[in-house]
C-alpha positions as CSV (number, residue, x, y, z in Angstrom):
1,X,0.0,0.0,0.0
2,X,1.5,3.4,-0.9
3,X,2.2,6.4,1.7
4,X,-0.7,8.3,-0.1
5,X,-3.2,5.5,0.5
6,X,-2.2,5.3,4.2
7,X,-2.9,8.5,4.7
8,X,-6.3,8.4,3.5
9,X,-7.2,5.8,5.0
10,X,-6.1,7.0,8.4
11,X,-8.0,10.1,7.8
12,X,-10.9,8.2,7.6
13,X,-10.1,6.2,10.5
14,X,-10.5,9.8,12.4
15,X,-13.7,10.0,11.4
16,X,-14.7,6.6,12.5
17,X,-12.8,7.3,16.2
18,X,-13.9,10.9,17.0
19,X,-17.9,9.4,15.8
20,X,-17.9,6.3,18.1
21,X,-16.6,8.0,20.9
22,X,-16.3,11.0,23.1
23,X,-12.7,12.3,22.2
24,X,-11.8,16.0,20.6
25,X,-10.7,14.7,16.8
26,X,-8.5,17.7,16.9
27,X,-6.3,15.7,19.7
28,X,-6.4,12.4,17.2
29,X,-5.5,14.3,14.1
30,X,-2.8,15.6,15.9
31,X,-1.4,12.2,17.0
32,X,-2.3,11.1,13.6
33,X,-0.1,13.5,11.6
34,X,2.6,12.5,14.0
35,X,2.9,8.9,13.8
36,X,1.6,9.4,9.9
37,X,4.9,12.1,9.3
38,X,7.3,10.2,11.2
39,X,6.7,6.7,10.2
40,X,4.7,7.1,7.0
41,X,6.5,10.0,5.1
42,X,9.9,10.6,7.1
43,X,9.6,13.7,8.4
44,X,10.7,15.2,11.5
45,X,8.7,17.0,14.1
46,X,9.3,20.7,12.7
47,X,8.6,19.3,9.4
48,X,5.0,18.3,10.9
49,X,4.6,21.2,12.4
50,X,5.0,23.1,9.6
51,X,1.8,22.3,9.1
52,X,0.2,24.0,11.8
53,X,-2.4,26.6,10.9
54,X,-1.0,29.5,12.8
55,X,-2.7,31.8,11.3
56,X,-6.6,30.3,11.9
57,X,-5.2,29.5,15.8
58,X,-4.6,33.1,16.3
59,X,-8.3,33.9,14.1
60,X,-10.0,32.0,16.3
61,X,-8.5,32.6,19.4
62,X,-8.4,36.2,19.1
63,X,-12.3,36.6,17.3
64,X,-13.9,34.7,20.6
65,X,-12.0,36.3,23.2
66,X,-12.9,39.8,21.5
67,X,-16.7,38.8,21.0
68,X,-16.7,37.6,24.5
69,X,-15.9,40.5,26.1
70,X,-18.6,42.3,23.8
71,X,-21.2,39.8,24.9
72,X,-20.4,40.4,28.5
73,X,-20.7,43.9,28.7
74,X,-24.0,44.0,26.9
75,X,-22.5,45.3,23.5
76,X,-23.7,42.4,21.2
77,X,-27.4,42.7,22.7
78,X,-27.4,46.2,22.5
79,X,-26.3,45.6,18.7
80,X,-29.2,42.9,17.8
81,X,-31.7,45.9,19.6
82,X,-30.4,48.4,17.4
83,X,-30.9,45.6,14.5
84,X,-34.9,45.1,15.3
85,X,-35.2,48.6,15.3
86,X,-33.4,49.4,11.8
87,X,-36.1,46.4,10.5
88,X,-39.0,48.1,12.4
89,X,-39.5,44.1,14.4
90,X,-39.2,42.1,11.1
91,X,-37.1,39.1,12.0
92,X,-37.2,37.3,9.2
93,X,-35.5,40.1,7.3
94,X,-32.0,39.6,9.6
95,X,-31.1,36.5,8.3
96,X,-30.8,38.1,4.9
97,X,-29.4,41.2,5.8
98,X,-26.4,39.3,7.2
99,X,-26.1,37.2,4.2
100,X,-26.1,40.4,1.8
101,X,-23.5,42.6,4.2
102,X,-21.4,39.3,4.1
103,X,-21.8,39.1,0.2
104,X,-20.7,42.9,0.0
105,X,-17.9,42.6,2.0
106,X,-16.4,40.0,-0.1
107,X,-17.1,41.3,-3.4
108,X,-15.5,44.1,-2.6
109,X,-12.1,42.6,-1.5
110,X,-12.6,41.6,2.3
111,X,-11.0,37.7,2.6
112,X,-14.0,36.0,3.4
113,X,-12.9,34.7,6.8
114,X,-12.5,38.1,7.5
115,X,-16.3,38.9,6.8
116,X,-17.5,35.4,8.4
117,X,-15.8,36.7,11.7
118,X,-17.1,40.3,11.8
119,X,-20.4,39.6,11.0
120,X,-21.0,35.6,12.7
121,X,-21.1,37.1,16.0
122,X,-23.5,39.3,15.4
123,X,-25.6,37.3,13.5
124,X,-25.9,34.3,15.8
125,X,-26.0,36.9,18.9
126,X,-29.4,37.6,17.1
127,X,-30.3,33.9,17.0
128,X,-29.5,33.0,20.6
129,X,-32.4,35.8,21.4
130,X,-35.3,35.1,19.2
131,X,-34.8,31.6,18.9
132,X,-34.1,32.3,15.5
133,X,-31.8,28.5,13.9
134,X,-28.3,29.3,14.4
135,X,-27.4,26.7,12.0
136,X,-29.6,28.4,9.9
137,X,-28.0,32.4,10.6
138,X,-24.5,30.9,10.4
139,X,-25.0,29.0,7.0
140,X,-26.9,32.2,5.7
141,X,-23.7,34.0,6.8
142,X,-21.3,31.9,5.2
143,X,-22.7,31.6,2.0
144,X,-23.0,35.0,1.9
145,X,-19.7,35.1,2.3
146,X,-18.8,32.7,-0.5
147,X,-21.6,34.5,-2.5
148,X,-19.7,37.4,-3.5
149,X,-16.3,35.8,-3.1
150,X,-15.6,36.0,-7.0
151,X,-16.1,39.5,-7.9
152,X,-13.3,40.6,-10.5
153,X,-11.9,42.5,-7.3
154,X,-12.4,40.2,-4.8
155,X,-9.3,38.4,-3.2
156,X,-10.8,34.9,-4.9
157,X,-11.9,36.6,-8.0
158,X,-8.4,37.9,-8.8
159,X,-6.8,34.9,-7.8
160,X,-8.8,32.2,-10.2
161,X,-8.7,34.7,-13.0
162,X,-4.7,35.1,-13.0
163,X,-4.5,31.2,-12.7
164,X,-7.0,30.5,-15.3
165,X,-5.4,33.5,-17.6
166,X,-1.7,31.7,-17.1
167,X,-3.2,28.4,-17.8
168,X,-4.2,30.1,-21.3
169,X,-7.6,29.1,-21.2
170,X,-10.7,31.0,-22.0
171,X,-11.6,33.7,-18.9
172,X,-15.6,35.5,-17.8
173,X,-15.0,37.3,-14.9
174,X,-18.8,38.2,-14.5
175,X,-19.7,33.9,-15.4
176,X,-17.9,33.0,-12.5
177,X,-19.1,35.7,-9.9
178,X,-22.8,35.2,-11.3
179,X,-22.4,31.4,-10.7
180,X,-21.5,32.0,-7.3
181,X,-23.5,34.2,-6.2
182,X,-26.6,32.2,-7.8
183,X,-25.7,28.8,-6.3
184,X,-25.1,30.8,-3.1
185,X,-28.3,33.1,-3.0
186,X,-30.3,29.5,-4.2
187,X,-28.8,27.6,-1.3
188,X,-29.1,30.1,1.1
189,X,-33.2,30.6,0.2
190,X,-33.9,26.8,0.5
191,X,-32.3,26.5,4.0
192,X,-34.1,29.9,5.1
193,X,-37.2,28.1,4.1
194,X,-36.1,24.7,5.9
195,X,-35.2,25.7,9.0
196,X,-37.8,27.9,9.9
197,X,-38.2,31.0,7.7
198,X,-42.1,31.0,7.1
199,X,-42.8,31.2,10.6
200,X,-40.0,34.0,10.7
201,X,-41.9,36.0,8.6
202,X,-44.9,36.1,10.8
203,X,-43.0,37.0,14.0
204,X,-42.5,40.4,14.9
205,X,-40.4,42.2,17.5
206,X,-40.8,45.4,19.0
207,X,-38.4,48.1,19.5
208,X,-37.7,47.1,22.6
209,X,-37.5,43.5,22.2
210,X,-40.8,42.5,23.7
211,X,-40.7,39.0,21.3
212,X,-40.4,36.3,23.8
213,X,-37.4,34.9,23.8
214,X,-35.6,31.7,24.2
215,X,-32.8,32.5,26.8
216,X,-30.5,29.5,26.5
217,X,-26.0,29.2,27.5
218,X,-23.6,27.2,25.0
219,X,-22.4,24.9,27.5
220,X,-18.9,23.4,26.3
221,X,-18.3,19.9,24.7
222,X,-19.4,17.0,26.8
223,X,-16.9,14.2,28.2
224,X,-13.4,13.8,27.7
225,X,-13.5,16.9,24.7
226,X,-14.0,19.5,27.6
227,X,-11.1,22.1,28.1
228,X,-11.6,22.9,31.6
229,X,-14.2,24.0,33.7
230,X,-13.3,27.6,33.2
231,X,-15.8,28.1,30.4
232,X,-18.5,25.9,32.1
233,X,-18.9,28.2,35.4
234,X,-19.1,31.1,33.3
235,X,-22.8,30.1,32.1
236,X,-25.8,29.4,33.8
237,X,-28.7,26.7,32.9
238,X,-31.0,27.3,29.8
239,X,-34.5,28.6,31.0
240,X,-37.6,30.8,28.8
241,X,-38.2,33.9,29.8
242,X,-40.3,36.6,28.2
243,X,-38.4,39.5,30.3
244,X,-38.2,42.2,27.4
245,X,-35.8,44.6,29.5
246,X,-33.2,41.9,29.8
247,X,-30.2,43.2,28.3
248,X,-28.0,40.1,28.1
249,X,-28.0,37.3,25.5
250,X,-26.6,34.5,27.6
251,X,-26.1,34.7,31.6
252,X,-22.9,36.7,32.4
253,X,-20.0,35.5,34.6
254,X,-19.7,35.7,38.0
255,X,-18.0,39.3,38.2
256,X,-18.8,40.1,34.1
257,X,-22.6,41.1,34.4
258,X,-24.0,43.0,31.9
259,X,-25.9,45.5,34.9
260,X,-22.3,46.6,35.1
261,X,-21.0,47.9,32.1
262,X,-21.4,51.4,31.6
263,X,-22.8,52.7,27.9
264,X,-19.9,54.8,27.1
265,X,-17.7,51.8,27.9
266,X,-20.3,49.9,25.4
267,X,-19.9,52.6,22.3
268,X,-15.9,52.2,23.0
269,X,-16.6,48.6,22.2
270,X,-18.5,48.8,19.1
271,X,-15.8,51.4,18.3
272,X,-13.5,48.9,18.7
273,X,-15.4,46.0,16.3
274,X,-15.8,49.1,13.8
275,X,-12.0,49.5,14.2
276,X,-11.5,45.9,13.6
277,X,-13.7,46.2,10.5
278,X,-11.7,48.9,8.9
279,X,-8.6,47.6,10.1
280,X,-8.9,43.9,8.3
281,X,-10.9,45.1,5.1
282,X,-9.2,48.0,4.3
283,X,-5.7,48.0,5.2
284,X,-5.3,44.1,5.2
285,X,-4.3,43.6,8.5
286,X,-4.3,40.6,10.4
287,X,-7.3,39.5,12.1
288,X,-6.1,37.6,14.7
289,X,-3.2,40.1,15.9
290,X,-5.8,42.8,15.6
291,X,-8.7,41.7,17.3
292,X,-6.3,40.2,20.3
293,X,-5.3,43.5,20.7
294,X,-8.8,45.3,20.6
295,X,-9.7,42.8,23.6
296,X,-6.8,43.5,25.3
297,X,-7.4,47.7,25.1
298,X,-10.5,46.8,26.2
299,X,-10.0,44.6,29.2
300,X,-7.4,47.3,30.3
301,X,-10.3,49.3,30.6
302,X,-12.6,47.2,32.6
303,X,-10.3,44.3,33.8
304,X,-12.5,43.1,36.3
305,X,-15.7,43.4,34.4
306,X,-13.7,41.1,31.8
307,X,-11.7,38.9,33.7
308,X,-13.6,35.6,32.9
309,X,-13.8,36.4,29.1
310,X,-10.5,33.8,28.1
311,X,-12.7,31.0,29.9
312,X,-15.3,31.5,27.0
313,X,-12.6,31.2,24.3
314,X,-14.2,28.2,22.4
315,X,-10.5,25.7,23.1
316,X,-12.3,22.7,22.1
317,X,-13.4,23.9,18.9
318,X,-9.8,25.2,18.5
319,X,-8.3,21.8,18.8
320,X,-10.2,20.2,17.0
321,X,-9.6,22.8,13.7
322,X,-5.9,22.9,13.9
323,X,-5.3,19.4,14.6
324,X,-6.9,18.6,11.3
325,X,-5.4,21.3,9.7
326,X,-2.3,20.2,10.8
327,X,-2.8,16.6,9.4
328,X,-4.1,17.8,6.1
329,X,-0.3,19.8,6.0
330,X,1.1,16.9,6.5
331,X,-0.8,15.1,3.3
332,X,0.0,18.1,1.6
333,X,3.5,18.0,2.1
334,X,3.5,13.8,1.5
335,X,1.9,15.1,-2.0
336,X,-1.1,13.1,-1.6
337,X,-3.2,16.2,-2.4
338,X,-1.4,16.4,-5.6
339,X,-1.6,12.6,-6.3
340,X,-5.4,12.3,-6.3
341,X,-5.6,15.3,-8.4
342,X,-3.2,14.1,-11.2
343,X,-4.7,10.6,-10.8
344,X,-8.2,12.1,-11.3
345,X,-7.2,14.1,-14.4
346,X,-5.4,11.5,-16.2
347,X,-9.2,9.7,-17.1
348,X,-9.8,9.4,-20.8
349,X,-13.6,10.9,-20.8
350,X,-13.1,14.6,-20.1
351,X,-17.0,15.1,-18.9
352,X,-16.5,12.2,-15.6
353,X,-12.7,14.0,-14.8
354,X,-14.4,17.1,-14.8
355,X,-17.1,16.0,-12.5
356,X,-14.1,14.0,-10.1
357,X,-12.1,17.3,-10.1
358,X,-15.1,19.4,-9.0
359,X,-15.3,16.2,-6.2
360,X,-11.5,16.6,-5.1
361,X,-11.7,20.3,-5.2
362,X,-14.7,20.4,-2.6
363,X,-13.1,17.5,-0.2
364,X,-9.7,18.7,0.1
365,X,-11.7,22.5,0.7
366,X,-13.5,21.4,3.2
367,X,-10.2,20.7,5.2
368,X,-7.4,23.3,3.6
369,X,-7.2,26.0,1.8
370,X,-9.8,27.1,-1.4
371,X,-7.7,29.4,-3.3
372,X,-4.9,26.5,-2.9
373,X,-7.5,24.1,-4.3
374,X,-8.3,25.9,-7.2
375,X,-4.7,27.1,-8.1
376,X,-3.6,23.2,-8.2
377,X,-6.4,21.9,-9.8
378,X,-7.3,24.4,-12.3
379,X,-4.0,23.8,-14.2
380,X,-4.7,19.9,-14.0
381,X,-8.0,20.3,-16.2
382,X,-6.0,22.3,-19.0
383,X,-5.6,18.9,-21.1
384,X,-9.7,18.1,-21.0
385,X,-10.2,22.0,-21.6
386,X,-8.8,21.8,-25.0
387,X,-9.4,19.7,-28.1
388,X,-12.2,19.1,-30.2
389,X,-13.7,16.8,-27.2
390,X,-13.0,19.3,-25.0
391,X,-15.0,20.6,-22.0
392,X,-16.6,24.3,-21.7
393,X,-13.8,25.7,-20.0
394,X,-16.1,28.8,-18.8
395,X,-18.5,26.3,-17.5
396,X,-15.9,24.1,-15.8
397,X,-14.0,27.3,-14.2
398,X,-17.2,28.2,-12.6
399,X,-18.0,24.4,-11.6
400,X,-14.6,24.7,-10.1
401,X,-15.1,28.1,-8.2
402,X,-18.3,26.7,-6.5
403,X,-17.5,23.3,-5.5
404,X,-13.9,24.3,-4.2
405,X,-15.8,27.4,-1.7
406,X,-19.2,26.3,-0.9
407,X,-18.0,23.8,1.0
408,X,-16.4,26.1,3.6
409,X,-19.5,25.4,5.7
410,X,-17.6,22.5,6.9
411,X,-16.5,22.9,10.5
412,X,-13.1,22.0,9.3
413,X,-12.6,25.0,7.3
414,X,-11.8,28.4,8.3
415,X,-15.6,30.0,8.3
416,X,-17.3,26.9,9.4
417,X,-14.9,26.7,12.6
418,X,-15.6,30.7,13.2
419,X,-19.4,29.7,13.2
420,X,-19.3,26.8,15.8
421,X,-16.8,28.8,17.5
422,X,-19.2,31.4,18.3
423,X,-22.6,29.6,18.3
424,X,-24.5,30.8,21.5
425,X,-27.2,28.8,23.4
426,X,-26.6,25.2,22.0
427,X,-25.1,22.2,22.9
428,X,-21.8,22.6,21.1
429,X,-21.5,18.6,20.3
430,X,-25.0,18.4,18.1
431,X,-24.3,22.2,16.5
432,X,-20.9,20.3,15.6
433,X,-22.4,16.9,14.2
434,X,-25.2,19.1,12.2
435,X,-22.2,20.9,10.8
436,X,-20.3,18.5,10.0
437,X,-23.3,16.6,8.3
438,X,-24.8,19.5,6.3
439,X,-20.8,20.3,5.3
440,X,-21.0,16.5,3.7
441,X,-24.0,17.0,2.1
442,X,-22.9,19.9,0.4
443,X,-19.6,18.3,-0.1
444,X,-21.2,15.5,-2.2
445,X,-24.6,17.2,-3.9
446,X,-22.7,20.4,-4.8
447,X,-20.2,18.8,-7.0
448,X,-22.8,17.0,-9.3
449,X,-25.0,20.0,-9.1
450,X,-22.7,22.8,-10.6
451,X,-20.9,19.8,-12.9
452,X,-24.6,19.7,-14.5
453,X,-25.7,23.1,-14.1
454,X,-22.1,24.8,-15.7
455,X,-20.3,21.9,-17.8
456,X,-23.3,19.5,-18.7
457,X,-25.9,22.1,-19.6
């Protein structure tokens, strides 16, 4: 059996393990790319770690530490007030609004990570209070995200059109970002339907947030994937209430109450999320590094008010993202990414290669990097793309740019793990599995839909 094969398999065997029983996959996948690298591929330990996603740690670290000290001063429920009043009480009409600010952010050069964690908070901040599906508002806001992800001056837009301009083959900016943005807007319509958006539409909140509520904590993973019991003490139990003048979304922290937090400290913090905002989108900073250092600014301010904020940093979550990451670096590096990519694209009927690329692009997406996907596998195609048998290459490029993004719903990828990382009144084990499940639906149906819909058609 080849290295490549090995590592496959023992990917799957993660699945299987972190299924059947109560252990954080992230601590498996680490073990995994260890004994894998070492014993499989020859590498050393820094070689292994090589593969750790610093840069998503330090995004998800520093996004829930921020977003926790704005829930516990109040800011994020002052924010979803401010929300029902710009919509005059019209509930239903949040969900899209998130998915259209996502959409614009991207399309207009924001890396969509970057709009998934400005805009995720918020958004399931407003589902924790009117019982609204936050596996519902999180979807809408990552395939917002995606949506507008391929605008000729969006960071994916201007990467797939150099690659596919190098590669020589035929290029429609406007083909690709109209396919997105329709698979996107259609997906996002049918699960605003399923999960609840009829009966959103006849709900209606006052100003003042009078809508009875469902008041419930995100208690942290069950058994032996549990952190510690920091983030545990810093909820209470789930009850109903109708209370309208409650200004918290989720019970604060012994010493982080809400009734404590002054308003002008509150505009500092929304301030300090606008700063963030501007910061990331506009001069390209670094989202982790920046919003670490909003929270700190801001716990300076109000340490004690704060103190119990790091508790609520999602760790389990965390481990479980970078130690797949981690073991998906270490495929990469073994060139097993590569291997299944040249070993679809050597098939002699250009139509079923096309359709097994669109397949490999939205697997290996759902654990590592999109614009990697599409700059490997894009150039693979350029045989199949030519030729009097050839494939639509417009149709296949837009195929491509689907499958290899929509699929970022996964948990494993960088906006799925930004949604369960700040998913608020659920038990963080199911909102993972329904994740993880609707991420493998897409991962499968989405393929064959865009193959048929862009390269068939």
């Amino acid at each position: 059996m080849s290295s490549h094969w090995i590592s496959i398999y023992a990917l799957a065997g993660m699945f299987v393990l972190a299924t059947a029983l109560p252990i954080n996959m992230g601590v498996i996948a680490f073990v995994g790319a260890f004994l894998v690298g070492t014993l499989v591929a020859g590498m050393n330990a820094k070689e292994i770690m090589g593969g750790f996603p610093a840069d998503l740690f330090l995004t998800l670290v520093g996004i829930t530490y921020l977003f926790a000290l704005a829930q516990n001063n109040g800011t994020i429920d002052w924010l979803v007030k401010l929300a029902v009043r710009a919509v005059r009480g019209r509930i239903a009409a949040i969900p899209w609004i998130m998915f259209f600010i996502a959409a614009l952010l991207t399309s207009v050069g924001a890396v969509s990570p970057a709009a998934v964690a400005i805009i995720a908070p918020i958004a399931l901040g407003f589902a924790a209070r009117y019982g609204i599906s936050p596996l519902m508002m999180g979807l809408m806001v990552v395939h917002g995200a995606q949506g507008g992800g391929f605008s000729p001056i969006s960071i994916y837009g201007g990467i797939t059109n150099k690659i596919v301009a190098k590669a020589g083959l035929p290029l429609n900016e406007m083909a690709t970002m109209l396919a997105s943005l329709g698979f996107n807007l259609a997906v996002a319509a049918l699960l605003f339907f399923l999960f609840g958006g009829m009966k959103l539409m006849r709900q209606k909140a006052d100003a003042g947030g009078a809508l009875p509520v469902v008041r419930r904590v995100a208690h942290g993973q069950g058994g032996a994937q549990v952190y510690g019991d920091a983030e545990g003490e810093s909820f209470g139990e789930e009850r109903r209430t109708a209370a309208p003048d409650a200004d918290s979304l989720m019970d604060p922290a012994p010493g982080a109450g809400t009734e404590t937090a002054a308003h002008w400290y509150r505009v500092v913090t929304v301030l300090g999320l606008l700063a963030l905002a501007v910061l990331t989108l506009f001069f390209k900073q670094d989202i982790g590094f920046v919003s670490i250092t909003i929270g700190l600014l801001l716990t300076l301010m109000a340490p004690n008010l704060q103190k119990r904020a790091l508790g609520q940093v999602s760790w389990p979550e965390i481990m479980l993202i970078v130690g797949v990451s981690t073991f998906v670096g270490v495929m990469d590096k073994m060139g097993t990414i590569s291997f299944v990519g040249h070993s679809v694209a050597g098939l002699t009927s250009p139509l079923m290669a096309a359709l097994l690329l669109c397949f490999v692009g939205a697997v290996v997406s759902a654990f590592a990097s999109s614009t990697a996907v599409l700059g490997s596998l894009i150039p693979l195609a350029v045989p199949f793309l030519q030729g009097d048998a050839s494939v639509g290459a417009v149709g296949f490029i837009a195929a491509m740019a689907v499958s290899s993004t929509v699929v970022d719903v996964s948990p494993f990828s960088t906006n799925g793990a930004l949604v369960l990382a700040n998913a608020k009144g659920v038990d963080r084990d199911v909102f993972f599995r329904q994740l993880m499940v609707y991420g493998a639906i897409v991962t499968v149906v989405a393929p064959v839909l865009v193959w048929l819909l862009f390269v068939v058609l």
